[in-house]
KOLGUNU-231511 format. One record per atom (N, C-alpha, C, O, CB): residue number from 1; residue in three letters; atom name; x, y, z. Coordinates in Angstrom, 1 decimal, m for minus. Glycine has a CB too. Example, Ala and Ser with C-alpha at 12.3 -4.5 7.8 and 13.67 -1.06 7.14 Angstrom:
1,ALA,N,13.2,m5.7,7.8 .
1,ALA,CA,12.3,m4.5,7.8 .
1,ALA,C,13.2,m3.3,7.8 .
1,ALA,O,14.2,m3.3,8.5 .
1,ALA,CB,11.3,m4.5,9.0 .
2,SER,N,12.8,m2.2,7.1 .
2,SER,CA,13.7,m1.1,7.1 .
2,SER,C,12.9,0.0,7.9 .
2,SER,O,13.4,1.1,8.0 .
2,SER,CB,14.1,m0.6,5.7 .
//
This chain:
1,UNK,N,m21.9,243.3,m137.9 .
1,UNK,CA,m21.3,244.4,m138.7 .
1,UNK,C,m19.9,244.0,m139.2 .
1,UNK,O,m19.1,243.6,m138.4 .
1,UNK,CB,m21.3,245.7,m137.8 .
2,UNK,N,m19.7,244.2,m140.8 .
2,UNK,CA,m18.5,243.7,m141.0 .
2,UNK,C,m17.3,245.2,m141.2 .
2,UNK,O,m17.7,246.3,m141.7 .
2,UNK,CB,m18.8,242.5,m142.4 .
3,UNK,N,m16.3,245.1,m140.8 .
3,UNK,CA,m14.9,245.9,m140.8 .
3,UNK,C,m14.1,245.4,m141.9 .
3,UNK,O,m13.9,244.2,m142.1 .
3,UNK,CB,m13.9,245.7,m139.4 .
4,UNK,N,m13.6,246.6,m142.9 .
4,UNK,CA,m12.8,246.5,m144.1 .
4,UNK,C,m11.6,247.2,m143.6 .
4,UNK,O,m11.5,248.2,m142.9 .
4,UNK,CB,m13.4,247.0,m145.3 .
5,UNK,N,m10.9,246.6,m144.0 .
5,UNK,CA,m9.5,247.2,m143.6 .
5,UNK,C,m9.0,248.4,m144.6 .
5,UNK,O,m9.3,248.1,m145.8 .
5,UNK,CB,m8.2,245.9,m143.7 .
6,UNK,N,m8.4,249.6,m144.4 .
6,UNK,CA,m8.5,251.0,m145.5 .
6,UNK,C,m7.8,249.9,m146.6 .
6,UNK,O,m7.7,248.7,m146.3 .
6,UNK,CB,m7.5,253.0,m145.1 .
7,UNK,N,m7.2,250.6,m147.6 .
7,UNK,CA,m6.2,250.3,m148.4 .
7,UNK,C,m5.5,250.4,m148.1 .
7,UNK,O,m5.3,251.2,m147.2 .
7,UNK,CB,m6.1,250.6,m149.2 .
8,UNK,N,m4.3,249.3,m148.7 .
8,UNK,CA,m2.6,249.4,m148.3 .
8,UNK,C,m2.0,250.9,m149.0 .
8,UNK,O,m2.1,251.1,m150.2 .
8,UNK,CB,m1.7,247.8,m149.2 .
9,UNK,N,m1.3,251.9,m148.1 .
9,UNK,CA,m0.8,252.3,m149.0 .
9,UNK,C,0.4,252.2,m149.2 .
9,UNK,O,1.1,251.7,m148.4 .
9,UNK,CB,m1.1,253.1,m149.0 .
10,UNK,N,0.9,252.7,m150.8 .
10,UNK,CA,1.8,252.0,m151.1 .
10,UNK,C,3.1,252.5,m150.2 .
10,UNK,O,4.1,252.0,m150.8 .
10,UNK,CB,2.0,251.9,m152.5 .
11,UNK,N,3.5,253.2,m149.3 .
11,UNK,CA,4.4,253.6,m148.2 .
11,UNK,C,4.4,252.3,m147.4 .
11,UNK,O,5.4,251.6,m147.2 .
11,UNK,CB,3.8,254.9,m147.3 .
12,UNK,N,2.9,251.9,m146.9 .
12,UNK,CA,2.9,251.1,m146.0 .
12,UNK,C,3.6,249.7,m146.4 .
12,UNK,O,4.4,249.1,m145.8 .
12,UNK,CB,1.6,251.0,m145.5 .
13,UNK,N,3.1,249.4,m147.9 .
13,UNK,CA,3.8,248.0,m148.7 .
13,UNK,C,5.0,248.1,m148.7 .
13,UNK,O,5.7,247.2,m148.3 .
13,UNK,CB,3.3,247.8,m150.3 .
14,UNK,N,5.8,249.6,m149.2 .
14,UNK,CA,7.9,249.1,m149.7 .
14,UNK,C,7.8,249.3,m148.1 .
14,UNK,O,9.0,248.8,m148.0 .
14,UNK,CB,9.6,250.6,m151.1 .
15,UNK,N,7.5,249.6,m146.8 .
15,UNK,CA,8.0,249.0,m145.6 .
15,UNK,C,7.9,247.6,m145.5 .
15,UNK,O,8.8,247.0,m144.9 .
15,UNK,CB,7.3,249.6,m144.4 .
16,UNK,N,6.8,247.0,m146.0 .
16,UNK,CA,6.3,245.4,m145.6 .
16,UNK,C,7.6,244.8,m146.1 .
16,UNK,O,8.4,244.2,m145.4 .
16,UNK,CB,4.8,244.6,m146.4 .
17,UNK,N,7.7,245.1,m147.7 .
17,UNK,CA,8.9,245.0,m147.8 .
17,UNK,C,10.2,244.7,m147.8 .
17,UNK,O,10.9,243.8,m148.2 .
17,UNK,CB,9.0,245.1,m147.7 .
18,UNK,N,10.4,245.9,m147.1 .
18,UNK,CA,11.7,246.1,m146.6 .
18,UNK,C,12.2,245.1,m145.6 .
18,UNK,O,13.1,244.2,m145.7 .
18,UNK,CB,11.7,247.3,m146.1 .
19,UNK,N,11.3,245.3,m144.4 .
19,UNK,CA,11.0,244.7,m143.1 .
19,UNK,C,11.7,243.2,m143.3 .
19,UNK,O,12.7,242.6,m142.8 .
19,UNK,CB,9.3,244.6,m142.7 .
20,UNK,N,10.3,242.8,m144.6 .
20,UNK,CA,10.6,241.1,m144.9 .
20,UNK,C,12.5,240.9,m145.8 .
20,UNK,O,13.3,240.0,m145.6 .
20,UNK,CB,8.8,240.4,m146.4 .
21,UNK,N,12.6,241.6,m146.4 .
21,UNK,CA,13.8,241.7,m147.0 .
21,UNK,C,15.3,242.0,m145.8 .
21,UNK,O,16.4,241.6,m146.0 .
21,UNK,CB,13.4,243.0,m148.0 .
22,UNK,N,14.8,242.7,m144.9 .
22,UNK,CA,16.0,242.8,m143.8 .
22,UNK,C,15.9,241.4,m142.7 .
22,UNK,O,16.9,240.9,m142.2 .
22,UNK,CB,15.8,244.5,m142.7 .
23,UNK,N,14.7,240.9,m142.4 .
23,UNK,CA,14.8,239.5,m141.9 .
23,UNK,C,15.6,238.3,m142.9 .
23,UNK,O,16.1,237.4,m142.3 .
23,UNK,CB,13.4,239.1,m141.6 .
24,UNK,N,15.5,238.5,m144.3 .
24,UNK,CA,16.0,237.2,m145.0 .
24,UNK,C,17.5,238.2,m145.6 .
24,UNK,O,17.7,238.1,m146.8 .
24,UNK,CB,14.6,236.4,m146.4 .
25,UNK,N,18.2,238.9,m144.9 .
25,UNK,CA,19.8,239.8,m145.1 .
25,UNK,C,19.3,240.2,m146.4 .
25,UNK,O,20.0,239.6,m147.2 .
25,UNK,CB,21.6,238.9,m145.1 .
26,UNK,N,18.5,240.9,m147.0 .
26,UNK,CA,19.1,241.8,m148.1 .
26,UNK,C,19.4,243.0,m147.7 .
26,UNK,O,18.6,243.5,m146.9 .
26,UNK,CB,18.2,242.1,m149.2 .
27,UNK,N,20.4,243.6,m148.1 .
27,UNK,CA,20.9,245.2,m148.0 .
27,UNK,C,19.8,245.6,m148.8 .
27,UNK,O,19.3,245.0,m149.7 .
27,UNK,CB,22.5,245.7,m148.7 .
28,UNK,N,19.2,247.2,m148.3 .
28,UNK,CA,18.0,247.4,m149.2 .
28,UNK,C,18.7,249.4,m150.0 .
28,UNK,O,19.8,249.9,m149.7 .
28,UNK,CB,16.0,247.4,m147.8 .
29,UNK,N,18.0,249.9,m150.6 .
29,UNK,CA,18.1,251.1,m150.6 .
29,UNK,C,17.1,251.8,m151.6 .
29,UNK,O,16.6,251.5,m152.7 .
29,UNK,CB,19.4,251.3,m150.7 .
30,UNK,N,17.0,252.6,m151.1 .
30,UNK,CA,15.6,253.6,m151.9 .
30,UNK,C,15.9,255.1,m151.4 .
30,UNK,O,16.4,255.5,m150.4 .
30,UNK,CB,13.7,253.2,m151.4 .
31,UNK,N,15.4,255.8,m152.9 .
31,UNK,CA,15.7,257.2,m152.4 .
31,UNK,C,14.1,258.1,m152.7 .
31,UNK,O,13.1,258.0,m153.4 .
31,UNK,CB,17.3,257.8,m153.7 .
32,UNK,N,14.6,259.1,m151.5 .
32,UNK,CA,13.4,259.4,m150.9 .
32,UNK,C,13.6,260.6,m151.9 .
32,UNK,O,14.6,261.2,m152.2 .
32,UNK,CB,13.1,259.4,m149.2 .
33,UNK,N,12.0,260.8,m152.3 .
33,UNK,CA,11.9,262.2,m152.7 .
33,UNK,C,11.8,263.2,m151.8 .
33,UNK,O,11.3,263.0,m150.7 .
33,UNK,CB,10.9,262.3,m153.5 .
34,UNK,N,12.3,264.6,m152.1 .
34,UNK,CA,12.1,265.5,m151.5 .
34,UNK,C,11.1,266.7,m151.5 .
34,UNK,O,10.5,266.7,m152.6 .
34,UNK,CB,12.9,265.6,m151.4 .
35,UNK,N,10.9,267.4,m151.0 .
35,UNK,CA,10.0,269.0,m151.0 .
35,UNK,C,10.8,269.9,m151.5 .
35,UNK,O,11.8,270.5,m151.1 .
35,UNK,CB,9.7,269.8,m149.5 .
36,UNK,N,10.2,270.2,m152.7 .
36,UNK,CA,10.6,271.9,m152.8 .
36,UNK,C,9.4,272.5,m153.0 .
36,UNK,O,8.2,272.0,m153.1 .
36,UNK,CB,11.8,272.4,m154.2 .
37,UNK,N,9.8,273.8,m153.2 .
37,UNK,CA,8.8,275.0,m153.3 .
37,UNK,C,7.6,274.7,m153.7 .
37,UNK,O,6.7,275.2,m153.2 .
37,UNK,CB,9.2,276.1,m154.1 .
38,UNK,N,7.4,273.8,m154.8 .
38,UNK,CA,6.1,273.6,m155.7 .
38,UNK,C,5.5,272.4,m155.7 .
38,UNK,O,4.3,272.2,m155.8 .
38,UNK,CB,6.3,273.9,m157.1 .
39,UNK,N,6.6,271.0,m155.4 .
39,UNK,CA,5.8,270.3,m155.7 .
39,UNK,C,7.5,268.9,m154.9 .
39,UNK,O,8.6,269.2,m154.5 .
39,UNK,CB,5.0,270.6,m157.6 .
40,UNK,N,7.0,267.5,m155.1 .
40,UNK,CA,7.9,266.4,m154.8 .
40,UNK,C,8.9,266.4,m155.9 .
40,UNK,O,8.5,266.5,m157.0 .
40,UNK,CB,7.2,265.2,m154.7 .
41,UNK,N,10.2,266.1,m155.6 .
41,UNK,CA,11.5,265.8,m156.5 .
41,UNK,C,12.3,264.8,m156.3 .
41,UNK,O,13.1,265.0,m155.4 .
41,UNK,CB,12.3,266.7,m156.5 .
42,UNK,N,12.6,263.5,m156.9 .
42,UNK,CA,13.8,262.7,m156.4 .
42,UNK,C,14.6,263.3,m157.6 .
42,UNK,O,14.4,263.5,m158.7 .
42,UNK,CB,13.6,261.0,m156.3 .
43,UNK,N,15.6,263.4,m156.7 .
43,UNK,CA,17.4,263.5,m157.1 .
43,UNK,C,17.1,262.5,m158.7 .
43,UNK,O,16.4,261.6,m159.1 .
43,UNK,CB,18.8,262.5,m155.4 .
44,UNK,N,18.2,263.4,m159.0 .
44,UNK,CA,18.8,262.3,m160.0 .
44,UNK,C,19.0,262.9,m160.8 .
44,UNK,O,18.5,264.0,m160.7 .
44,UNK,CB,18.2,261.2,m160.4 .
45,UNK,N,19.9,262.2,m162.3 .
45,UNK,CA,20.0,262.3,m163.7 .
45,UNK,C,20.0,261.4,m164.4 .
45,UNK,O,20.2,260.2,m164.0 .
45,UNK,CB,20.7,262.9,m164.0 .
46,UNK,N,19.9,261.6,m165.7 .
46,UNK,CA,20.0,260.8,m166.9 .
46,UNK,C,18.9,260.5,m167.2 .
46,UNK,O,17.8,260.9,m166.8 .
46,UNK,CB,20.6,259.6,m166.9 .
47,UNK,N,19.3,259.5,m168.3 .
47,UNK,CA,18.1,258.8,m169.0 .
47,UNK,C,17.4,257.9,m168.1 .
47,UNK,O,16.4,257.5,m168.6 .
47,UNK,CB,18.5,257.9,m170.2 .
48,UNK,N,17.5,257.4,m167.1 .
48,UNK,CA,16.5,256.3,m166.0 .
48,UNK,C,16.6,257.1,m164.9 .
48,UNK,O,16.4,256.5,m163.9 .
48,UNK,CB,17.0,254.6,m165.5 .
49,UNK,N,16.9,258.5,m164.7 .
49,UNK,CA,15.9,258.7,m163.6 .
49,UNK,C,14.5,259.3,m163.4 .
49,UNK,O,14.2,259.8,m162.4 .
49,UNK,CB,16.6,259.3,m162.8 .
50,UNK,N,13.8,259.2,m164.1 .
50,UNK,CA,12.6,259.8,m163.8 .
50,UNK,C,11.7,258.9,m163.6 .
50,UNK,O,10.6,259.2,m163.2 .
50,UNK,CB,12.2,260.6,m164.7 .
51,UNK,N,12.2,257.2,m164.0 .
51,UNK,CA,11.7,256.2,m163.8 .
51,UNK,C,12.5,255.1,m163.0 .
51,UNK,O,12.2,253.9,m162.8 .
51,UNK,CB,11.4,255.9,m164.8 .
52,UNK,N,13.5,255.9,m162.5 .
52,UNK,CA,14.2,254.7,m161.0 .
52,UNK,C,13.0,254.0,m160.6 .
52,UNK,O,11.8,254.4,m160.5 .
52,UNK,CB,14.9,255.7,m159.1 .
53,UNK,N,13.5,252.6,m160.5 .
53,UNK,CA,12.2,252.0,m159.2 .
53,UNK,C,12.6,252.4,m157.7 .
53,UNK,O,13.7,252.8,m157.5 .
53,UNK,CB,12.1,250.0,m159.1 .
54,UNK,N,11.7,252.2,m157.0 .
54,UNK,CA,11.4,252.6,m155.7 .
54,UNK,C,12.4,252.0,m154.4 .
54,UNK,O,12.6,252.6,m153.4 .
54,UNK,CB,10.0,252.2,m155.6 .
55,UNK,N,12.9,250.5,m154.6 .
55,UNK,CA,13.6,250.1,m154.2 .
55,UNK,C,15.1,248.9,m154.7 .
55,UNK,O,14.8,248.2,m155.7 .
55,UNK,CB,12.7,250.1,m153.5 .
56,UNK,N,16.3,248.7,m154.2 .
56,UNK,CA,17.1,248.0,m154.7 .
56,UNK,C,17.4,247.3,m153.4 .
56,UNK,O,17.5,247.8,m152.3 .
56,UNK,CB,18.2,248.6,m155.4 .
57,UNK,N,17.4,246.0,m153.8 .
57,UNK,CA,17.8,245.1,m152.8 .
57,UNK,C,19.2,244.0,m153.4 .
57,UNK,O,19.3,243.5,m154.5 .
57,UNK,CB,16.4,244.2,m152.3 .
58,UNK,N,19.8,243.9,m152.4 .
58,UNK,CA,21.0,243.0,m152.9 .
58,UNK,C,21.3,242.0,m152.2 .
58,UNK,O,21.7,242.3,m151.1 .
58,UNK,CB,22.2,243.7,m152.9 .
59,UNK,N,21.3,240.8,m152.4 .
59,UNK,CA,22.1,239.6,m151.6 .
59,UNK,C,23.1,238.6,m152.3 .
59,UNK,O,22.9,238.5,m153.5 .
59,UNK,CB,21.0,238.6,m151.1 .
60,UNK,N,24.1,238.1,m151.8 .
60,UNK,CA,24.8,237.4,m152.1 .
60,UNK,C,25.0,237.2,m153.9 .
60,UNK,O,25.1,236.1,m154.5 .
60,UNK,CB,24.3,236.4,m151.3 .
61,UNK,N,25.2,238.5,m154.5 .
61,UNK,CA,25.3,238.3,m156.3 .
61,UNK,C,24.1,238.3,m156.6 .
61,UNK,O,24.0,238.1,m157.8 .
61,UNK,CB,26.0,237.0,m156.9 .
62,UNK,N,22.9,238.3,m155.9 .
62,UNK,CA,21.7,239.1,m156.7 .
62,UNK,C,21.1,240.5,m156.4 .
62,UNK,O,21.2,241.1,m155.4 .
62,UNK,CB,20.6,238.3,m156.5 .
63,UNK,N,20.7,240.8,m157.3 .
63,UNK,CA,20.4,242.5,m157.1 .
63,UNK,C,18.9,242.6,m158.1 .
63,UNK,O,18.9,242.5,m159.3 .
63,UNK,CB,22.1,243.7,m158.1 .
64,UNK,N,18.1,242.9,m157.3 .
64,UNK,CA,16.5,243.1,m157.4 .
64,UNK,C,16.1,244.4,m157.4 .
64,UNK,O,16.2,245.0,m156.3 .
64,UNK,CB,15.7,242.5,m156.2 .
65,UNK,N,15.6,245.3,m158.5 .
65,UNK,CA,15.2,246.3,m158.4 .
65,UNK,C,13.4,246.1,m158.3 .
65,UNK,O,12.8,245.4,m159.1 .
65,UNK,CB,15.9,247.1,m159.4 .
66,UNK,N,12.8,246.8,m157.4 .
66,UNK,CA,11.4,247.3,m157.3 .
66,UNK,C,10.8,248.5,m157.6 .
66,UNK,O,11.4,249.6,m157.6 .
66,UNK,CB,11.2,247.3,m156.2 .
67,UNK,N,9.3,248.4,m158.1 .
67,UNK,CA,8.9,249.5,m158.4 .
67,UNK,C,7.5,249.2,m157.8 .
67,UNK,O,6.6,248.6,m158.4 .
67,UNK,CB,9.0,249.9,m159.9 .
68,UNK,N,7.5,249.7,m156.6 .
68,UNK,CA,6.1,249.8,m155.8 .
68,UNK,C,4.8,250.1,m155.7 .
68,UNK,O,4.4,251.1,m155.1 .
68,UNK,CB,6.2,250.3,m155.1 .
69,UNK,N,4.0,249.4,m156.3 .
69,UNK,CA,2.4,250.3,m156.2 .
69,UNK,C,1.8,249.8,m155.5 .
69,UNK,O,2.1,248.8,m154.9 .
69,UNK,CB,1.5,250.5,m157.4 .
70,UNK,N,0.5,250.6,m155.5 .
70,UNK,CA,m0.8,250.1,m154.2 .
70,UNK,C,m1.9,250.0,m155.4 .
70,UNK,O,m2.3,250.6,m156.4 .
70,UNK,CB,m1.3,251.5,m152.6 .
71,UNK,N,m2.2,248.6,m154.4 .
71,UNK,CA,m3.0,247.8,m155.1 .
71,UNK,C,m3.9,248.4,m155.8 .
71,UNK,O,m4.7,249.2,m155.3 .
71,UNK,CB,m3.4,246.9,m154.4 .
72,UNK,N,m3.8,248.1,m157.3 .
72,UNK,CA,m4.6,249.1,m158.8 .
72,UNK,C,m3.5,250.0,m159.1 .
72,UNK,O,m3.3,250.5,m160.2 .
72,UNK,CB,m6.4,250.2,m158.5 .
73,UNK,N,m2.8,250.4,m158.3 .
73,UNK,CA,m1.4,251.6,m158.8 .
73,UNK,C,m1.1,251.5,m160.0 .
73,UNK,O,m1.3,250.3,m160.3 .
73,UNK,CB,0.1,251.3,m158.3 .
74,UNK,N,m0.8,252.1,m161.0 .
74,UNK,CA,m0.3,252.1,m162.7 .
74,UNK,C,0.9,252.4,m162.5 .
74,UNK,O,1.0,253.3,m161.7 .
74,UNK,CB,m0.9,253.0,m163.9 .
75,UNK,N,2.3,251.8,m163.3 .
75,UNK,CA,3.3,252.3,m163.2 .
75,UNK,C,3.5,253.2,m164.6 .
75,UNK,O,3.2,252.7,m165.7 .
75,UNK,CB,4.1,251.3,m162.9 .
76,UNK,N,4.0,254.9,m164.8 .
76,UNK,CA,4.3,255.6,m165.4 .
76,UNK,C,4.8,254.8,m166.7 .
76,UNK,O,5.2,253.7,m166.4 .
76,UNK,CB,5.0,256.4,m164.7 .
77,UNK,N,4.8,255.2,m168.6 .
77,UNK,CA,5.7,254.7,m168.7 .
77,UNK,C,6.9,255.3,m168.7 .
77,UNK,O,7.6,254.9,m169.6 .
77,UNK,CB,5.5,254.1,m169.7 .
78,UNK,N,7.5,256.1,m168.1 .
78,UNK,CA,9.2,256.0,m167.8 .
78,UNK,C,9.3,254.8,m166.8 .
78,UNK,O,10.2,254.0,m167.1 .
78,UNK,CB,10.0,257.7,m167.0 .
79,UNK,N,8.4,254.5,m165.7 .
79,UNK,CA,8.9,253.8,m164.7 .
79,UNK,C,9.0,252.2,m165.8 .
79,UNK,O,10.0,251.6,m166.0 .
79,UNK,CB,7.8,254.0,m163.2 .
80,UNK,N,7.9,251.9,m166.3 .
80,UNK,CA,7.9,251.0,m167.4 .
80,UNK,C,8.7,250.5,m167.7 .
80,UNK,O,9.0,249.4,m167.2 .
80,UNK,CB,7.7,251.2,m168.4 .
81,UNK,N,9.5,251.4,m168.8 .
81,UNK,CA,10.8,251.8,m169.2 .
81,UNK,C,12.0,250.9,m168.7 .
81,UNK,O,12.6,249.9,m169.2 .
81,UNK,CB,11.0,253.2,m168.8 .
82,UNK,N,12.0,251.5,m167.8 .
82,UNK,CA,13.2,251.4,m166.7 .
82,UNK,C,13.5,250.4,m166.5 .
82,UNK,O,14.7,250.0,m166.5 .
82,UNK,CB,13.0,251.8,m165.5 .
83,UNK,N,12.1,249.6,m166.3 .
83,UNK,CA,12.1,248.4,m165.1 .
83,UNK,C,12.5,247.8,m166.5 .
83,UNK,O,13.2,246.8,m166.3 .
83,UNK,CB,10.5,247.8,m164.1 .
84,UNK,N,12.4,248.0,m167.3 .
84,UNK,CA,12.4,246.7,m168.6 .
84,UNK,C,14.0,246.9,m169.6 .
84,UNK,O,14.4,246.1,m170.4 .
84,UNK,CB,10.6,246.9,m170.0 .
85,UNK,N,14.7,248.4,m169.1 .
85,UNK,CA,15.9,248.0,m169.3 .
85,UNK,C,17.0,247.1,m168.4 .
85,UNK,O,17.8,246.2,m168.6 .
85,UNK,CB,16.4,249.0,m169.5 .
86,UNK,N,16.6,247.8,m167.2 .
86,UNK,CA,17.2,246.9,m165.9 .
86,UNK,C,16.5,245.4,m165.8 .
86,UNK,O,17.2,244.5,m165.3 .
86,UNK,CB,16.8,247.8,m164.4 .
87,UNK,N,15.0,245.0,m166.4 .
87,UNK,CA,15.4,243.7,m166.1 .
87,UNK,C,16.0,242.7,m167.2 .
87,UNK,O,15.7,241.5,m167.1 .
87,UNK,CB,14.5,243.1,m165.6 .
88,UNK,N,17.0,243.5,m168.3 .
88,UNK,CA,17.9,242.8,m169.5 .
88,UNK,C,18.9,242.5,m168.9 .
88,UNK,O,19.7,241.7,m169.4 .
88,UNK,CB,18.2,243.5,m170.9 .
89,UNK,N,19.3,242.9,m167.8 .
89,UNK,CA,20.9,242.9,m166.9 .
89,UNK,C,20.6,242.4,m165.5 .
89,UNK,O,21.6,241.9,m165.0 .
89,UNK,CB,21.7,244.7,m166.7 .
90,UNK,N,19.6,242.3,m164.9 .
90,UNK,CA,19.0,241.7,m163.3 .
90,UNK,C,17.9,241.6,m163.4 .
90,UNK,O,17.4,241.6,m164.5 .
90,UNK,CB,19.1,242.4,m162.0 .
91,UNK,N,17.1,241.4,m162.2 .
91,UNK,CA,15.9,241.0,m161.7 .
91,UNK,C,15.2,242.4,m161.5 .
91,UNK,O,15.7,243.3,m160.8 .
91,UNK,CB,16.1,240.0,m160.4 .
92,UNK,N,13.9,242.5,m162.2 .
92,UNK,CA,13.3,244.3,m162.3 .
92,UNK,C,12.2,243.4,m162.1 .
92,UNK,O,11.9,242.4,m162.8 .
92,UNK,CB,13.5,245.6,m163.9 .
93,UNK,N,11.5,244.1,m161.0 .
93,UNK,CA,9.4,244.0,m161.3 .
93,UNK,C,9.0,245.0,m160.9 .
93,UNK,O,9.6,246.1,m160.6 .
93,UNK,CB,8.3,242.9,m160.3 .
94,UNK,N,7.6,244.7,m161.0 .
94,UNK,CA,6.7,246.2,m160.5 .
94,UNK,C,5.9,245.3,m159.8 .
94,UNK,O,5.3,244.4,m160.3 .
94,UNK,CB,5.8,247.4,m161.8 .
95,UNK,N,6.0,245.7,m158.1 .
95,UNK,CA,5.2,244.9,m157.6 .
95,UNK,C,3.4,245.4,m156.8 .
95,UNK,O,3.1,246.6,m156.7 .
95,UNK,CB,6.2,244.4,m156.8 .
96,UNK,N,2.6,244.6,m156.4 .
96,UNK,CA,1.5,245.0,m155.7 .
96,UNK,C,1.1,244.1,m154.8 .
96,UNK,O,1.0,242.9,m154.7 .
96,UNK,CB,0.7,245.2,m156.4 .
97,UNK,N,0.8,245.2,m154.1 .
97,UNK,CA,0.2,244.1,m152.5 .
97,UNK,C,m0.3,242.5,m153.0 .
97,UNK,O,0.0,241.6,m152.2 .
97,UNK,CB,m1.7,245.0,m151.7 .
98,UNK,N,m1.3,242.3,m154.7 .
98,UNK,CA,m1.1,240.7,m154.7 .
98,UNK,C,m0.4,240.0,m155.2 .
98,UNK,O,m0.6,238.9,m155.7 .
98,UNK,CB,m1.9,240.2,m154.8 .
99,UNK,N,0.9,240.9,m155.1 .
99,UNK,CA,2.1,239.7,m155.8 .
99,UNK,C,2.7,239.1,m153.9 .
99,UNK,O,3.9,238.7,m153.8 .
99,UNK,CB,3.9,240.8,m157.3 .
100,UNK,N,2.0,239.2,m152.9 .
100,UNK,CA,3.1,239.0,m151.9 .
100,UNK,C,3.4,237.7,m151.9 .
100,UNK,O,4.4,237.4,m151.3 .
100,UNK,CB,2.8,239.5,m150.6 .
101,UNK,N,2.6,236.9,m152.4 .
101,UNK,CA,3.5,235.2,m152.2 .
101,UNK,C,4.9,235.3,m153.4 .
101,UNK,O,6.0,234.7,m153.3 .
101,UNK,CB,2.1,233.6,m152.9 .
102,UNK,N,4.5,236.0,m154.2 .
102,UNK,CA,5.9,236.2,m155.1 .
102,UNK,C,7.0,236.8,m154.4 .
102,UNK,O,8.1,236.2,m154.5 .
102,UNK,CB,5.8,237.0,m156.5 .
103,UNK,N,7.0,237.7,m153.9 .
103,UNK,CA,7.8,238.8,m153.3 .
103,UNK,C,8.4,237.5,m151.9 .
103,UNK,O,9.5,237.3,m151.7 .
103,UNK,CB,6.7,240.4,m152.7 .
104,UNK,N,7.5,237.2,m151.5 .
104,UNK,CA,7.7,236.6,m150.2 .
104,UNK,C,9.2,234.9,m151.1 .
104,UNK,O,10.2,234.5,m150.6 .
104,UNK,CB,5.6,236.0,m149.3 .
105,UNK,N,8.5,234.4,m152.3 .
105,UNK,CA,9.1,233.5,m152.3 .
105,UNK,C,11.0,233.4,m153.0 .
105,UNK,O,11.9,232.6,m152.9 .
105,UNK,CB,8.1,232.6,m152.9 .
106,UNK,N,11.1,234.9,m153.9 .
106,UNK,CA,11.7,235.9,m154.8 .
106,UNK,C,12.9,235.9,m153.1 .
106,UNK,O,13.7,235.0,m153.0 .
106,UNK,CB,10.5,237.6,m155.6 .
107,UNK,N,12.8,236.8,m152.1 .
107,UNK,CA,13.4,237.0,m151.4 .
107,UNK,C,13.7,236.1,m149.5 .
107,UNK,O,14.1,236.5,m148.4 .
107,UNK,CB,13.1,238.3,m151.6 .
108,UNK,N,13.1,235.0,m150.1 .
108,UNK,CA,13.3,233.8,m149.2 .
108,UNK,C,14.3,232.9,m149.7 .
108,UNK,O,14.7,231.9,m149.0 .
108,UNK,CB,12.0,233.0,m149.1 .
109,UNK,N,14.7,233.2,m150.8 .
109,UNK,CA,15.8,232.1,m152.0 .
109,UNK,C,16.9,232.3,m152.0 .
109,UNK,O,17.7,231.7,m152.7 .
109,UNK,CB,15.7,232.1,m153.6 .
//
């Protein structure tokens, strides 16, 4: 009898993450959405927040923004957007459970 493992979800991936990102010193940060009355909200304003990526990591003069999905995830286009003004000025992706040899080699450097 063969065992499939559920899907990654993408919670469980920006922890993998993170985890791997605090072993090789990046400072990380992400902002959590919150509850209100009707429905999920992250903070924010302007023109890029409705498409912030999910996480920022910083080391030594580099600064990596993430935008997290689970594996087949679509990113919004605001999140799109975003990622593709921020990566004219830094390092912007949208990542998925099978980019982890990228992710892994991106924050091993």
């Amino acid at each position: 009898m063969t065992s499939t493992a559920p899907p990654l979800t993408e919670a469980d991936f920006q922890r993998q993450i993170v985890e791997l990102a605090r072993i090789y010193g990046w400072e990380d940060f992400h902002v959590r959405a919150g509850r209100t009355r009707d429905s999920w909200r992250v903070p924010g304003s302007g023109s890029m927040a409705a498409g912030w990526p999910d996480l920022v990591l910083v080391k030594h003069g580099r600064i990596i923004f993430m935008e997290v999905k689970r594996a087949g995830g679509k990113a919004t286009s605001d999140q799109q957007r975003v990622i593709g003004v921020l990566s004219a000025v830094a390092e912007a992706y949208i990542v998925q459970p099978k980019d982890w040899d990228f992710i892994q080699r991106e924050l091993a450097a």
